[in-house]
KOLGU-4560 file (N, C-alpha, C; in nm, 3 decimals, padded with zeros to 5 digits):
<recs>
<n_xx: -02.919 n_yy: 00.477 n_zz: 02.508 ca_xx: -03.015 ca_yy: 00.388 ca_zz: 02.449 c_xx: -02.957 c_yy: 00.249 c_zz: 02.424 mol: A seq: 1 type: UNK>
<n_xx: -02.799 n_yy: 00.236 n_zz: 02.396 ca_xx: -02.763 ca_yy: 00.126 ca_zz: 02.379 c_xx: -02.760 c_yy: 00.047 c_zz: 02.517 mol: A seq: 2 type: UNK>
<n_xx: -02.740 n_yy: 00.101 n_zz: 02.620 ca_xx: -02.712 ca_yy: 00.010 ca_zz: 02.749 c_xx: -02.890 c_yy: -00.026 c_zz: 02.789 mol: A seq: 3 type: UNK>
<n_xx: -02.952 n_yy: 00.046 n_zz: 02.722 ca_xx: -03.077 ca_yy: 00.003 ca_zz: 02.780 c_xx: -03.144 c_yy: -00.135 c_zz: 02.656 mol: A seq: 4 type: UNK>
<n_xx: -03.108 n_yy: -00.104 n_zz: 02.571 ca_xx: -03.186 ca_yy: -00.198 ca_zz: 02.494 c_xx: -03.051 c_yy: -00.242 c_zz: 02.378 mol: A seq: 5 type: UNK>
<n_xx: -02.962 n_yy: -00.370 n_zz: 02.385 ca_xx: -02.843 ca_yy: -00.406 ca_zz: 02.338 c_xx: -02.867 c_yy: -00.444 c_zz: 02.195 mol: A seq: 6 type: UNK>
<n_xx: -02.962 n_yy: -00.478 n_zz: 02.175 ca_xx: -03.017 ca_yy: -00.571 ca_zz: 02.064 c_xx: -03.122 c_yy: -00.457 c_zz: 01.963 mol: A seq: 7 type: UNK>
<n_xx: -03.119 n_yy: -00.350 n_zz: 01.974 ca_xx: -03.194 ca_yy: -00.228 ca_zz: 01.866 c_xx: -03.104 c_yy: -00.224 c_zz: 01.786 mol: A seq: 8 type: UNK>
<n_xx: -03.167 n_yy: -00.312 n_zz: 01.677 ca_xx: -03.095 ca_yy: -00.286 ca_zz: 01.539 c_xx: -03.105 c_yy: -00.152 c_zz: 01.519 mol: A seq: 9 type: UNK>
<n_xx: -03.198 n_yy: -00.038 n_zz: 01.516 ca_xx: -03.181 ca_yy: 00.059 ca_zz: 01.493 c_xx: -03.121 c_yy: 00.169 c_zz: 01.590 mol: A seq: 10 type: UNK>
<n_xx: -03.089 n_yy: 00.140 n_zz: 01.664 ca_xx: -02.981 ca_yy: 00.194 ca_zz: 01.773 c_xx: -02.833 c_yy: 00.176 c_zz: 01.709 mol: A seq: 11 type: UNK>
<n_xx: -02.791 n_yy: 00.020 n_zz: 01.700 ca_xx: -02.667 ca_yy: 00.006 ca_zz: 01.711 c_xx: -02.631 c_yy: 00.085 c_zz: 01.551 mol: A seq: 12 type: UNK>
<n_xx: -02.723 n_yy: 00.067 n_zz: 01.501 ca_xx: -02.723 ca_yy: 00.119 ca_zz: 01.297 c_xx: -02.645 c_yy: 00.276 c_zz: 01.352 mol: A seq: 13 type: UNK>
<n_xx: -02.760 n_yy: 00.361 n_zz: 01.410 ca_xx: -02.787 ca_yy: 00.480 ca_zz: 01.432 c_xx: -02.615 c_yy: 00.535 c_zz: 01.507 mol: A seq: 14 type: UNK>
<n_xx: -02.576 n_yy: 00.454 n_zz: 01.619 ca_xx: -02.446 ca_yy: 00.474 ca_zz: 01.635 c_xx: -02.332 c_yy: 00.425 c_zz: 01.595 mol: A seq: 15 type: UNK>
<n_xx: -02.338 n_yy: 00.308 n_zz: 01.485 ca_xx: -02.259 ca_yy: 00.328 ca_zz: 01.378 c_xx: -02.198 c_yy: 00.440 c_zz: 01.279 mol: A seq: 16 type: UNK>
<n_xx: -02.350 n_yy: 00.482 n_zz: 01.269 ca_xx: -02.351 ca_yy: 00.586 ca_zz: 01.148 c_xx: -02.268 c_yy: 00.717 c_zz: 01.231 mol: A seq: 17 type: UNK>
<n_xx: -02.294 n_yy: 00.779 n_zz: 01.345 ca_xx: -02.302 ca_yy: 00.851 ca_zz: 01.399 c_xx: -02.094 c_yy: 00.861 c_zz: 01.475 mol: A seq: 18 type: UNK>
<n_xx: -02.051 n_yy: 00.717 n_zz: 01.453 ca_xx: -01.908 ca_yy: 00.723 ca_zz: 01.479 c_xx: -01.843 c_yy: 00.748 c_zz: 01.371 mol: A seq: 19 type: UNK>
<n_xx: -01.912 n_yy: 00.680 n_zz: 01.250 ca_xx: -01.849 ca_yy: 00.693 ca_zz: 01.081 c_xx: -01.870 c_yy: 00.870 c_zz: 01.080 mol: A seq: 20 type: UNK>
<n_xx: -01.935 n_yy: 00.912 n_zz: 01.087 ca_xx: -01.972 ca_yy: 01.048 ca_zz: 01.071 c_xx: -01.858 c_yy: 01.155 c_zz: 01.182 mol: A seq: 21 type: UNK>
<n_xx: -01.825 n_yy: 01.116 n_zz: 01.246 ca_xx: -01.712 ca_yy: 01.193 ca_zz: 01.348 c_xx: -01.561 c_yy: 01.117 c_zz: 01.292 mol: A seq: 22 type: UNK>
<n_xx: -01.597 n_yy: 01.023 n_zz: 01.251 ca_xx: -01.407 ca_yy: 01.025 ca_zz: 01.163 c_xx: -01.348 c_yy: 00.878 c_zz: 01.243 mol: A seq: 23 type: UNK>
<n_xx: -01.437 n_yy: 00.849 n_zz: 01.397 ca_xx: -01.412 ca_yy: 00.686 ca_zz: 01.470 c_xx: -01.430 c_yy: 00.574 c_zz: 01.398 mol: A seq: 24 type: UNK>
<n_xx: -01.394 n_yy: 00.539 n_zz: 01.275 ca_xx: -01.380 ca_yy: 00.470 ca_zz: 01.189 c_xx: -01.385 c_yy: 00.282 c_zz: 01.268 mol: A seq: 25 type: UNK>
<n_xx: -01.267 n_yy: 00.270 n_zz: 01.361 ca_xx: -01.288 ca_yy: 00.158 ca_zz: 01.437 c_xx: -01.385 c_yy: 00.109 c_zz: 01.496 mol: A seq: 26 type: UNK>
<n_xx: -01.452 n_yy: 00.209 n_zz: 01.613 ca_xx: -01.531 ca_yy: 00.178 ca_zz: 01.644 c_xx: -01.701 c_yy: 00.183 c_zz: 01.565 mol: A seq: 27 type: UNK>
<n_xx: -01.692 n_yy: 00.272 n_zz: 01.464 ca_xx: -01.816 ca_yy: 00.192 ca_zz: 01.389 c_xx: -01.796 c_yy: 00.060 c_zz: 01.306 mol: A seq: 28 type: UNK>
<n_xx: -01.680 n_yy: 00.032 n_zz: 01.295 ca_xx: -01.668 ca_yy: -00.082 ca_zz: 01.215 c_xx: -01.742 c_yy: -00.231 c_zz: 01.318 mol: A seq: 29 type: UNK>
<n_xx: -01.714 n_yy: -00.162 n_zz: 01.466 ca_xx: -01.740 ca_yy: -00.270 ca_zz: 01.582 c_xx: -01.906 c_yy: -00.320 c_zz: 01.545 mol: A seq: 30 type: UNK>
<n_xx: -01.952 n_yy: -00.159 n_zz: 01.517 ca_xx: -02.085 ca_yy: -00.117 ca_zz: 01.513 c_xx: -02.187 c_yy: -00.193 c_zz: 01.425 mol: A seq: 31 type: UNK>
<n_xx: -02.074 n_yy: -00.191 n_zz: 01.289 ca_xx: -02.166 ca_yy: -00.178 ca_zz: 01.200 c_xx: -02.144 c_yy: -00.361 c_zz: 01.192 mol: A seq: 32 type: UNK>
<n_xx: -02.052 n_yy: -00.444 n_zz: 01.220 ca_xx: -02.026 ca_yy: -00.623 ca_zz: 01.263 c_xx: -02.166 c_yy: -00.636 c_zz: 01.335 mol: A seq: 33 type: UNK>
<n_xx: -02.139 n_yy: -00.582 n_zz: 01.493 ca_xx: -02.223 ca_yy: -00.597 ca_zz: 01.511 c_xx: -02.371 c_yy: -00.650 c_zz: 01.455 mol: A seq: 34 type: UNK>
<n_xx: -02.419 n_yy: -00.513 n_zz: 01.409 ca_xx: -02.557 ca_yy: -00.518 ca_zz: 01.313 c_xx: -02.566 c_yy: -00.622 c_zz: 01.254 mol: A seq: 35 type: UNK>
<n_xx: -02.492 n_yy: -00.649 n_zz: 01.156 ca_xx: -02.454 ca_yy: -00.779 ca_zz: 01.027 c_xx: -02.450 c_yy: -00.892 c_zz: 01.110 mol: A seq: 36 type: UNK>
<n_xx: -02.454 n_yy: -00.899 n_zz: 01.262 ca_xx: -02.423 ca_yy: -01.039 ca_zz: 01.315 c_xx: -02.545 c_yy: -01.080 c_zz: 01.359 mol: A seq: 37 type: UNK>
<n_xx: -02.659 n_yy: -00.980 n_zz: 01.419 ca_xx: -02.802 ca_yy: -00.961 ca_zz: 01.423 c_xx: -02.913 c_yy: -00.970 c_zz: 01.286 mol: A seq: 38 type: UNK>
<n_xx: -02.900 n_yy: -00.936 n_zz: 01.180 ca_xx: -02.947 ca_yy: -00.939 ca_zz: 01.130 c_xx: -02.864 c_yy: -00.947 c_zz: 01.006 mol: A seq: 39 type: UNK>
<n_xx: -02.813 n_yy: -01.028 n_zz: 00.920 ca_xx: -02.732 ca_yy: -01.062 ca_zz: 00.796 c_xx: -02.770 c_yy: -01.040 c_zz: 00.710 mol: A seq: 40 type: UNK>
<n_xx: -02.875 n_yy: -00.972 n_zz: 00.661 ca_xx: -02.935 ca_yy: -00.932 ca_zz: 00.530 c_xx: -02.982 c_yy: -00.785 c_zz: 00.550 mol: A seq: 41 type: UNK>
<n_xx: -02.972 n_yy: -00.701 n_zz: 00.658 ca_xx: -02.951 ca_yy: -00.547 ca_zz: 00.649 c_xx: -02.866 c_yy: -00.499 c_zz: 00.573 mol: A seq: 42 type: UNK>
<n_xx: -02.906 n_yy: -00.449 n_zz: 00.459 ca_xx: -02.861 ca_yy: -00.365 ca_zz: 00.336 c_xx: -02.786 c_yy: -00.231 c_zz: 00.443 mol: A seq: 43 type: UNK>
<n_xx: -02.883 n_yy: -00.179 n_zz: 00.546 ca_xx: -02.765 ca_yy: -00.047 ca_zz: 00.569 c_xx: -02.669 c_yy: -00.063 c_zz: 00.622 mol: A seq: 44 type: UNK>
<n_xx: -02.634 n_yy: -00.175 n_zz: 00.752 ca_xx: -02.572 ca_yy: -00.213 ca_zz: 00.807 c_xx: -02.420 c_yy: -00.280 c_zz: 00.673 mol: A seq: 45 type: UNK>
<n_xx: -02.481 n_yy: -00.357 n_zz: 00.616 ca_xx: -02.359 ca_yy: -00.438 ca_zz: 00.510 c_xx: -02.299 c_yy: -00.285 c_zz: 00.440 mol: A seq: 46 type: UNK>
<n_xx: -02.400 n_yy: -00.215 n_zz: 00.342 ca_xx: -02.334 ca_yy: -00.084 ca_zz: 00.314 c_xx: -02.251 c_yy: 00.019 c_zz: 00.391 mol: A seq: 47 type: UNK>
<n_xx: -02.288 n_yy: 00.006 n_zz: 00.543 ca_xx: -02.207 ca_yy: 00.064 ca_zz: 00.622 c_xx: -02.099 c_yy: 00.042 c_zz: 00.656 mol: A seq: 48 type: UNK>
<n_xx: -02.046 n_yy: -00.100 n_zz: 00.611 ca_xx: -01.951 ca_yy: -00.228 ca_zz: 00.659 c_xx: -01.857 c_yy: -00.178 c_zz: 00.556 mol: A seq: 49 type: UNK>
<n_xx: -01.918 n_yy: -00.205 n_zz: 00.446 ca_xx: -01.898 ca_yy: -00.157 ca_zz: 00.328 c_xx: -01.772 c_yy: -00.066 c_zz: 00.309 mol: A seq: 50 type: UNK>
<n_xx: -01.853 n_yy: 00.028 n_zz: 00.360 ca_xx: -01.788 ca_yy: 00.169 ca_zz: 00.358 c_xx: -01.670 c_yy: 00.219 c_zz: 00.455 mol: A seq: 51 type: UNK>
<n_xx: -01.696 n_yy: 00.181 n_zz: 00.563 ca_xx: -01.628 ca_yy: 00.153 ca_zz: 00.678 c_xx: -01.482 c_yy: 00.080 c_zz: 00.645 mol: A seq: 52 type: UNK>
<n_xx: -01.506 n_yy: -00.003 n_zz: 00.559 ca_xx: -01.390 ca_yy: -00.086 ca_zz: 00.540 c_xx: -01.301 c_yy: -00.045 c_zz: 00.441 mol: A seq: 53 type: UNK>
<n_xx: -01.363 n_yy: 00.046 n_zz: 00.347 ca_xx: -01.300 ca_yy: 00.121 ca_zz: 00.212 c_xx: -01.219 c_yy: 00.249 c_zz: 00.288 mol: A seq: 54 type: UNK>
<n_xx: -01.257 n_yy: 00.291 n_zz: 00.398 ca_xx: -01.262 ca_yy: 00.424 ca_zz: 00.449 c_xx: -01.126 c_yy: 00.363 c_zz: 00.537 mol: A seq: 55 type: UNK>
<n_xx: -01.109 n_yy: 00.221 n_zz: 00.565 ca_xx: -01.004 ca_yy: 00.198 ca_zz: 00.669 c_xx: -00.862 c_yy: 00.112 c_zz: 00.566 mol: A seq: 56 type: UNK>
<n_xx: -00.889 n_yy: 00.120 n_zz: 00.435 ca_xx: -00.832 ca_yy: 00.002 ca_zz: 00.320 c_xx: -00.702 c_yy: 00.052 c_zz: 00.392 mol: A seq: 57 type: UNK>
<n_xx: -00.632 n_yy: 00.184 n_zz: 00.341 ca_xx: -00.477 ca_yy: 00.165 ca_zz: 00.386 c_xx: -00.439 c_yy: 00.155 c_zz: 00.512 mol: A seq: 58 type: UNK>
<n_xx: -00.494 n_yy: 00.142 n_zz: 00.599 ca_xx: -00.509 ca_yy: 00.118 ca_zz: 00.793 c_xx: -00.448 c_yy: -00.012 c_zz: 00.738 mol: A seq: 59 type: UNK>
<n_xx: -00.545 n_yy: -00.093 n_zz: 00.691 ca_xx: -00.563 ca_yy: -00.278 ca_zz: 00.711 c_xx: -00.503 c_yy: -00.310 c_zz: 00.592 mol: A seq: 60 type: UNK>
<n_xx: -00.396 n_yy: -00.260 n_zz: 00.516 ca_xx: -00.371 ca_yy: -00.370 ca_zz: 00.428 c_xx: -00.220 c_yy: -00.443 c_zz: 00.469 mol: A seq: 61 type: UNK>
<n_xx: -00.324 n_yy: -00.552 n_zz: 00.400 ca_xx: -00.214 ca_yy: -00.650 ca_zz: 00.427 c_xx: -00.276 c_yy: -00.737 c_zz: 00.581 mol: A seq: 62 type: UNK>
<n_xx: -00.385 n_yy: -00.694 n_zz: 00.661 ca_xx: -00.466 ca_yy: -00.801 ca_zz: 00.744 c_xx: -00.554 c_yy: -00.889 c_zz: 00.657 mol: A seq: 63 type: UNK>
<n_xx: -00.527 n_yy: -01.008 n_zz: 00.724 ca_xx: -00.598 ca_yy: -01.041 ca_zz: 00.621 c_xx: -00.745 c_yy: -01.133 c_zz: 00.740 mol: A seq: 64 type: UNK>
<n_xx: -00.786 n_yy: -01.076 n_zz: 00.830 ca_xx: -00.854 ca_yy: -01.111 ca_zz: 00.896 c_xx: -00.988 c_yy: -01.012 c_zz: 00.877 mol: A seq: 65 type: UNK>
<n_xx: -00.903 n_yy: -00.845 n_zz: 00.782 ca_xx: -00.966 ca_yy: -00.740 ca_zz: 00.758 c_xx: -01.014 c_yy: -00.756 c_zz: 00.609 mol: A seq: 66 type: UNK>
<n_xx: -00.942 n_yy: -00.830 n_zz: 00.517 ca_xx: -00.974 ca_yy: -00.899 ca_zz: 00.379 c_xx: -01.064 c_yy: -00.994 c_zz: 00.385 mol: A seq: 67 type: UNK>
<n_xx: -01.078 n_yy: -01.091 n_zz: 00.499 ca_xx: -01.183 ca_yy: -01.171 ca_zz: 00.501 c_xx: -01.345 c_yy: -01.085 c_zz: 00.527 mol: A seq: 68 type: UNK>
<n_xx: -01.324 n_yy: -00.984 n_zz: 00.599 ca_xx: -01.441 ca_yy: -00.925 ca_zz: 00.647 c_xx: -01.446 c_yy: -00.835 c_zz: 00.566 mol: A seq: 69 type: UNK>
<n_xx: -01.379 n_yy: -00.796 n_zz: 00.421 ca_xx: -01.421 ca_yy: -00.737 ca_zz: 00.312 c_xx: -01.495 c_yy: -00.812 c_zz: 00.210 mol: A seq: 70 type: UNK>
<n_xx: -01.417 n_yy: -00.906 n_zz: 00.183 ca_xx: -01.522 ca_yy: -01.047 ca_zz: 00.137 c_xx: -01.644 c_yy: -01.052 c_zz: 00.162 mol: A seq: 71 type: UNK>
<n_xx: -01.643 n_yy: -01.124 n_zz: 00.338 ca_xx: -01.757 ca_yy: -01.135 ca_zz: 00.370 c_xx: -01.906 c_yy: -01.038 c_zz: 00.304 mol: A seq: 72 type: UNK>
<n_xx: -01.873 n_yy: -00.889 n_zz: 00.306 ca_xx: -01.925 ca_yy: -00.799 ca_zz: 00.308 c_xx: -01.957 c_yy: -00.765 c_zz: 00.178 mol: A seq: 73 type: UNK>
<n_xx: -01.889 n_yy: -00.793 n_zz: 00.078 ca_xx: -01.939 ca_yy: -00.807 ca_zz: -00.044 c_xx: -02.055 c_yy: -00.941 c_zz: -00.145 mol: A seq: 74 type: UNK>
<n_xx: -01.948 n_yy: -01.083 n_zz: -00.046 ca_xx: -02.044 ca_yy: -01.183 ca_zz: -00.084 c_xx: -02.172 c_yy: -01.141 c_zz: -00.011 mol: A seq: 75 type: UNK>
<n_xx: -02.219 n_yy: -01.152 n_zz: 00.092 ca_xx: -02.305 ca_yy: -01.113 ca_zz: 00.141 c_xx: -02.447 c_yy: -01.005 c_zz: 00.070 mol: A seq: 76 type: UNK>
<n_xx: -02.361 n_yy: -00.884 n_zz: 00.069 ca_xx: -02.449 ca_yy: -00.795 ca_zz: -00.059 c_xx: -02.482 c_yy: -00.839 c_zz: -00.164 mol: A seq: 77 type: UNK>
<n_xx: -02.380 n_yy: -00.897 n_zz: -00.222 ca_xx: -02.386 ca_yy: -01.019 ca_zz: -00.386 c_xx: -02.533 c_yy: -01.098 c_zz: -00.358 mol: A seq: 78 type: UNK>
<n_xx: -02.533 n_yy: -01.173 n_zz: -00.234 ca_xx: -02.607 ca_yy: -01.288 ca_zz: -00.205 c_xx: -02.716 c_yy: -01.197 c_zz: -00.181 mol: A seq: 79 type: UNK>
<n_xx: -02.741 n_yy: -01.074 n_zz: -00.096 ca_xx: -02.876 ca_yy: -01.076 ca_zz: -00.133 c_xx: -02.963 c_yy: -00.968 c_zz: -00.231 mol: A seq: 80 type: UNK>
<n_xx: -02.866 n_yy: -00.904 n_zz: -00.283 ca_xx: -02.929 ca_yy: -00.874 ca_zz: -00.445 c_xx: -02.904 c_yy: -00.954 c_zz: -00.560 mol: A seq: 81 type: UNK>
<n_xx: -02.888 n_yy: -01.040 n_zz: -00.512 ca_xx: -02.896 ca_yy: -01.178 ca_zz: -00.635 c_xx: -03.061 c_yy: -01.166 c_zz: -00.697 mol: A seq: 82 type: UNK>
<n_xx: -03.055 n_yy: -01.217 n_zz: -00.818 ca_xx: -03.176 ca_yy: -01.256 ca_zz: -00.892 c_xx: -03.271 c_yy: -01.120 c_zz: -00.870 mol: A seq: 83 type: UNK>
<n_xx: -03.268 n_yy: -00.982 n_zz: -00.823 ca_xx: -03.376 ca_yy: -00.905 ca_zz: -00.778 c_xx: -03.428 c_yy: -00.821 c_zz: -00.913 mol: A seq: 84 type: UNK>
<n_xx: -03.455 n_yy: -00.741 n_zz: -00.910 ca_xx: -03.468 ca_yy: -00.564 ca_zz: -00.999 c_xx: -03.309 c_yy: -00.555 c_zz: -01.068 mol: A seq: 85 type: UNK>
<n_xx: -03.367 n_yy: -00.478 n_zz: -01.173 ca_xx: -03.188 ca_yy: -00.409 ca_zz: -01.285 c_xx: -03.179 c_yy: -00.296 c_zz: -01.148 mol: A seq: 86 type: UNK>
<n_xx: -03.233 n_yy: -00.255 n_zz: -01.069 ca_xx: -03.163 ca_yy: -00.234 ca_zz: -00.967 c_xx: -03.058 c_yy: -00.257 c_zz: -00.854 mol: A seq: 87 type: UNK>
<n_xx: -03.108 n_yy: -00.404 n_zz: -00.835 ca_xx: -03.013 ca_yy: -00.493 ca_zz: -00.789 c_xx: -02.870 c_yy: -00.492 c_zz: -00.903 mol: A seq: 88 type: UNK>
<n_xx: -02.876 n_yy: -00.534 n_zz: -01.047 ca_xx: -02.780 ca_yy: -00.557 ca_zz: -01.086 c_xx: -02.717 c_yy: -00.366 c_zz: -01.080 mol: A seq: 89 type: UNK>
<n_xx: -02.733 n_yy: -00.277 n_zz: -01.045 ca_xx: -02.693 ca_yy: -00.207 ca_zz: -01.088 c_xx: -02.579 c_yy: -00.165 c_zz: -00.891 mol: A seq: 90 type: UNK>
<n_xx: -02.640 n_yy: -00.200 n_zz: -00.845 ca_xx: -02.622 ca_yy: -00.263 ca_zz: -00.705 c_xx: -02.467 c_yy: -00.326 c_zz: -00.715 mol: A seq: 91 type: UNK>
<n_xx: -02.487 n_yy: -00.478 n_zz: -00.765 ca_xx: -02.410 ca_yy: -00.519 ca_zz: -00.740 c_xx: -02.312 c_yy: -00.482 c_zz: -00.827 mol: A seq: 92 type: UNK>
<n_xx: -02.312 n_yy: -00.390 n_zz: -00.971 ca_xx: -02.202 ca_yy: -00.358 ca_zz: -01.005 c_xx: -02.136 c_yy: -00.223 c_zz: -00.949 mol: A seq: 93 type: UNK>
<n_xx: -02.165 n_yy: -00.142 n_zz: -00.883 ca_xx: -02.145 ca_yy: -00.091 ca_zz: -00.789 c_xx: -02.097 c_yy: -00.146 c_zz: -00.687 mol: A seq: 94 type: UNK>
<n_xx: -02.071 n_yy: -00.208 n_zz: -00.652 ca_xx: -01.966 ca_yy: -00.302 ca_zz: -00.519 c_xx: -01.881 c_yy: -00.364 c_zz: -00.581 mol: A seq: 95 type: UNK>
<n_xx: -01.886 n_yy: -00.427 n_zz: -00.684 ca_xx: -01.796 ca_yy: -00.467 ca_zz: -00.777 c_xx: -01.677 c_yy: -00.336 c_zz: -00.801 mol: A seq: 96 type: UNK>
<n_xx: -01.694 n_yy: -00.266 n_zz: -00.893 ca_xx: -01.617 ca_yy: -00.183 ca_zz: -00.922 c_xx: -01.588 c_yy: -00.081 c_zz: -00.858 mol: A seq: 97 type: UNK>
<n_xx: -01.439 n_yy: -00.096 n_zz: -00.918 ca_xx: -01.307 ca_yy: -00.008 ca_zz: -00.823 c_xx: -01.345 c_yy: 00.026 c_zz: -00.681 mol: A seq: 98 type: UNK>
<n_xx: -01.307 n_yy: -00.129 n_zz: -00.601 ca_xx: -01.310 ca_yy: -00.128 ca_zz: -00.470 c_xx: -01.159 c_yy: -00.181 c_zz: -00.442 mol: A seq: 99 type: UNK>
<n_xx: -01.082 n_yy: -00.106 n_zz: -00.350 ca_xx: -00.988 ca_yy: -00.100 ca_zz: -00.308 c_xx: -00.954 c_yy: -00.244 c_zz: -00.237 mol: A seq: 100 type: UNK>
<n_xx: -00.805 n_yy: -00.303 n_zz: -00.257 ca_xx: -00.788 ca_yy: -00.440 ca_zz: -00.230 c_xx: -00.755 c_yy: -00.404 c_zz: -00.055 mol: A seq: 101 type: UNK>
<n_xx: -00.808 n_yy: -00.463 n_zz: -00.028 ca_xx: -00.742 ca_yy: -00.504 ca_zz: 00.177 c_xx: -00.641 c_yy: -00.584 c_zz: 00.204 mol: A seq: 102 type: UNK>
</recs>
């Protein structure tokens, strides 16, 4: 499905999820950039990024090309549950706390 249609956000999501889920940690991380580069305000995609990146912390520490794209991935979430629902704030303190340094 991906060689046929490159640009299905819900494709590339779907085999993100689907590499995170078999333990290919790298290559969903490709996956889940990807997504975030298509569409920058996908909540599953950034949470997947998210996660992906917590799941790879002692791989990458000390990159700091892998610290920037932890950043990224948090400002990002920050930025768009800004101002929303005590859901949102409950959101963003949840990404906030005890997230592992890169």
């Amino acid at each position: 499905l991906l060689v046929q249609n490159k640009r299905s956000l819900y494709n590339i999501l779907t085999y993100a999820e689907l590499m995170y889920s078999t333990g290919d940690f790298d290559t969903s991380r490709k996956y889940y950039c990807m997504a975030c580069y298509l569409d920058g305000t996908c909540l599953r995609a950034l949470w997947g990024l998210l996660a992906v990146n917590m799941a790879l912390a002692a791989k990458d520490k000390g990159n700091d090309k892998m610290a920037q794209l932890q950043t990224f991935t948090i400002d990002r979430l920050k930025k768009t549950y800004a101002g929303k629902s005590e859901h949102s704030k409950a959101a963003i303190s949840l990404i906030t706390k005890g997230l592992p340094e890169v």
